[in-house]
C-alpha positions in Angstrom: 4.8 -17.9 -42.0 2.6 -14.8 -41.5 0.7 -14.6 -38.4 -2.7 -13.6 -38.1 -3.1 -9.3 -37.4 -5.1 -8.8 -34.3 -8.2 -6.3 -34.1 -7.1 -3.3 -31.9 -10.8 -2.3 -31.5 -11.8 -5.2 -29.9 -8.6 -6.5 -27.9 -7.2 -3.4 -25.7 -7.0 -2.5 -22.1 -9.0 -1.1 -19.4 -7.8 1.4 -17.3 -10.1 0.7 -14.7 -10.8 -3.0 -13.9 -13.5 -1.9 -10.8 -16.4 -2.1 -13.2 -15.7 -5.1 -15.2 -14.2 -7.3 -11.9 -17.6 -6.3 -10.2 -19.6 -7.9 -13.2 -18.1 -11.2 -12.4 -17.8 -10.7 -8.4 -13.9 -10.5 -8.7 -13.3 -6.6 -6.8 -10.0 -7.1 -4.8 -8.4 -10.0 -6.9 -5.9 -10.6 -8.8 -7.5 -12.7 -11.7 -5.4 -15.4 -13.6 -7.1 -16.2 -17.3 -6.6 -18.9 -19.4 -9.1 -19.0 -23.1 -8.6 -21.9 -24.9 -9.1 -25.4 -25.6 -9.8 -27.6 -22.1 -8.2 -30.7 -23.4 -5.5 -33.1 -22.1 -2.8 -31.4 -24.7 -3.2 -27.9 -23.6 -1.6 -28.9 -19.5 -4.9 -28.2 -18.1 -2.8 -29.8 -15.3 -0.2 -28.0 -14.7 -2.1 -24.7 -15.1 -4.7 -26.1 -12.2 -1.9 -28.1 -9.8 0.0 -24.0 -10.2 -3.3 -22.4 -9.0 -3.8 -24.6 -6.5 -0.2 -23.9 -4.9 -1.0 -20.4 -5.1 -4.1 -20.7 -3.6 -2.5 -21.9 -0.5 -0.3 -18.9 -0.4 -3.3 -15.8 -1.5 -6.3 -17.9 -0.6 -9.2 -15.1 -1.5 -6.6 -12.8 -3.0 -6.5 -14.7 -6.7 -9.0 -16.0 -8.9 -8.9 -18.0 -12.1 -10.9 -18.0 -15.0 -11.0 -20.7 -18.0 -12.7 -19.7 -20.8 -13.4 -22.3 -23.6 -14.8 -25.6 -24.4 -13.0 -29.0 -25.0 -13.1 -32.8 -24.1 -12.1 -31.5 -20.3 -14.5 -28.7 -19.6 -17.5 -31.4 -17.5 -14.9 -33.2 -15.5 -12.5 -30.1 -14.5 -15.9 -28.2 -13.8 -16.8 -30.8 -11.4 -13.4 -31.1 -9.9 -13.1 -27.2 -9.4 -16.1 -25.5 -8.5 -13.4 -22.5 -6.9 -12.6 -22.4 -10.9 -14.9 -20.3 -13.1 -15.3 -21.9 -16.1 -17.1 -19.7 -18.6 -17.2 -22.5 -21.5 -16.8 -20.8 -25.4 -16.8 -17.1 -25.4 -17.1 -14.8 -28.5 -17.8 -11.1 -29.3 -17.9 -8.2 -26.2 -18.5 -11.5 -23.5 -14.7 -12.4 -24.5 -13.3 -9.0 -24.8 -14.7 -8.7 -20.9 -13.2 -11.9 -19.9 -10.0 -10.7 -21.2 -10.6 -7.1 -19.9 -11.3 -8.6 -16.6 -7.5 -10.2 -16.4 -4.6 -9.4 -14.9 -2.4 -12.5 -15.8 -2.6 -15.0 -18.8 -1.8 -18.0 -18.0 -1.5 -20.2 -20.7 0.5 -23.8 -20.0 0.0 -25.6 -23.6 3.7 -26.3 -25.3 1.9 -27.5 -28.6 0.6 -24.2 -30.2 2.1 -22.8 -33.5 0.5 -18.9 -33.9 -0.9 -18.6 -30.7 -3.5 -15.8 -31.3 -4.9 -16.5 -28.0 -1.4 -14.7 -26.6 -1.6 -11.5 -28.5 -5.3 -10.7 -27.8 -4.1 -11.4 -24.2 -1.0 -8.9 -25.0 -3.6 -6.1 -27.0 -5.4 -6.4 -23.7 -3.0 -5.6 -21.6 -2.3 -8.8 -19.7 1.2 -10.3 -19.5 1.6 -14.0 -20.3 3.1 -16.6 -18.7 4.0 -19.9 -21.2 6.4 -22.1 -21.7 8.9 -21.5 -24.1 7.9 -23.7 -26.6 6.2 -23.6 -29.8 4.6 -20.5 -31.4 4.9 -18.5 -27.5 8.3 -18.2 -27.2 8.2 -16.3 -30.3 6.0 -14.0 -28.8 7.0 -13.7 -25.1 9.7 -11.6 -24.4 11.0 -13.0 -21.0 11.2 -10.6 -18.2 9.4 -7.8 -20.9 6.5 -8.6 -21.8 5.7 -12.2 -19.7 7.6 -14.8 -18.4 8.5 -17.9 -20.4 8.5 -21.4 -18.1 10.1 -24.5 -18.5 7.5 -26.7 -20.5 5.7 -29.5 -19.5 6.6 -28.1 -15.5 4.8 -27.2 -13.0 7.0 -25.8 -10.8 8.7 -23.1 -13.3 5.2 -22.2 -14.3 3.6 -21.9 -10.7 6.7 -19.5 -10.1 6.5 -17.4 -13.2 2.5 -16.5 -12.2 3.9 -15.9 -8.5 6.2 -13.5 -9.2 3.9 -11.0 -11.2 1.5 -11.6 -8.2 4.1 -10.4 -5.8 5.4 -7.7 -7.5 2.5 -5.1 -9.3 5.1 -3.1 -10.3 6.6 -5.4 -12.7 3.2 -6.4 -13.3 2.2 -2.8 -14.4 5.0 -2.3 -16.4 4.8 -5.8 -18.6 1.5 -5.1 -19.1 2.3 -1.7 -21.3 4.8 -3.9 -23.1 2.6 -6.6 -23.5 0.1 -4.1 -25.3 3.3 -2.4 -27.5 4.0 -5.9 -28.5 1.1 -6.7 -29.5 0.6 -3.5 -31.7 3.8 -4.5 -33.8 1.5 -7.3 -34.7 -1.9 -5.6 -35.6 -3.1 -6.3 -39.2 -1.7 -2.7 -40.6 2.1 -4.4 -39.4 1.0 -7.3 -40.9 0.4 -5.9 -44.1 3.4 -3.6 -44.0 5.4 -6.8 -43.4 3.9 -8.4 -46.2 4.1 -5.4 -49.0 8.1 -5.1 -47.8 8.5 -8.8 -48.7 6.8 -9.1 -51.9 9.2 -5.6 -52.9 12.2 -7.4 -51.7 11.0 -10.4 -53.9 10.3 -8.0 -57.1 13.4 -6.1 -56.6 15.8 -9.4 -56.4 13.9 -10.7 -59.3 14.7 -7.5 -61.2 18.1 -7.6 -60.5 18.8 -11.4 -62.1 17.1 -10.7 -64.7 19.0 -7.3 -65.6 22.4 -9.4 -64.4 
């Protein structure tokens, strides 16, 4: 299964949030993102009950953003007004959101490709997601994000906490987050592909001379 390249030009990081934090009134925070569906299967839950326990603990110091639209979006709105829900996002408005990040947070244990997590990564943001599906594939514990225990809150609320307490780590995950993501940029992709259909051709070669 080939996954889909991701567009360098559009997805990379800042190295200076000031601007782009003051856009959306976020100087002095640590911002949490999450872009994608806001529907029951994607532990909306989980990801709010996490940023509510670290609320408690950084109170003005943290800030989440979901960006998407879904079933959810009206009711969590209404629920959260400390949340900023953006709704559907496309072109530079997304590229900001993500620019404006310093933590993906993504809770959902159903996805398969999970493009959402390498734009993150081309970004520069480490992830946080359960090792499940198409993201534990793609997260590197401890290098470039932290995989949870899916379907908990508990494991997920600590993996955000600890890149909130430590920048360091923080820092350095997000390099590797953006070198991870470059191994899958459409030019790997393709390189990937060409080496498979040559391996193919040659073995094909070979049974048929045999």
């Amino acid at each position: 299964l080939w996954g889909r390249g991701i567009d360098f030009e559009k997805f990379k990081p800042l190295e200076d949030k000031r601007e782009i934090k003051r856009k959306y009134r976020m100087e002095n925070k640590i911002v949490l993102l999450y872009v994608g569906r806001v529907s029951q299967e994607k532990n909306m839950d989980i990801l709010i009950e996490s940023y509510r326990r670290l609320k408690k603990e950084y109170n003005e110091k943290i800030k989440l953003i979901i960006t998407g639209g879904g079933p959810r979006l009206e009711e969590l709105t209404k629920k959260n007004p400390d949340i900023l829900f953006t709704g559907y996002l496309k072109g530079k408005d997304l590229t900001d959101i993500y620019s404006s990040a310093d933590i993906f947070s993504f809770p959902s244990s159903t996805e398969t490709l999970g493009n959402v997590v390498l734009e993150a990564m081309a970004s520069g943001l480490p992830v946080v997601g359960p090792a499940a599906g198409g993201l534990k594939d793609n997260i590197i514990d401890g290098y470039n994000g932290i995989l949870s225990v899916p379907n908990e809150v508990e494991s997920f609320y600590q993996g955000i906490r600890s890149l909130i307490e430590d920048e360091s780590k923080r820092i350095e995950m997000s390099k590797n987050a953006r070198a991870f993501a470059e191994s899958k940029s459409w030019d790997k992709v393709f390189e990937g592909l060409i080496e498979s259909y040559k391996t193919v051709l040659n073995r094909n070669s070979i049974l048929k001379s045999a």
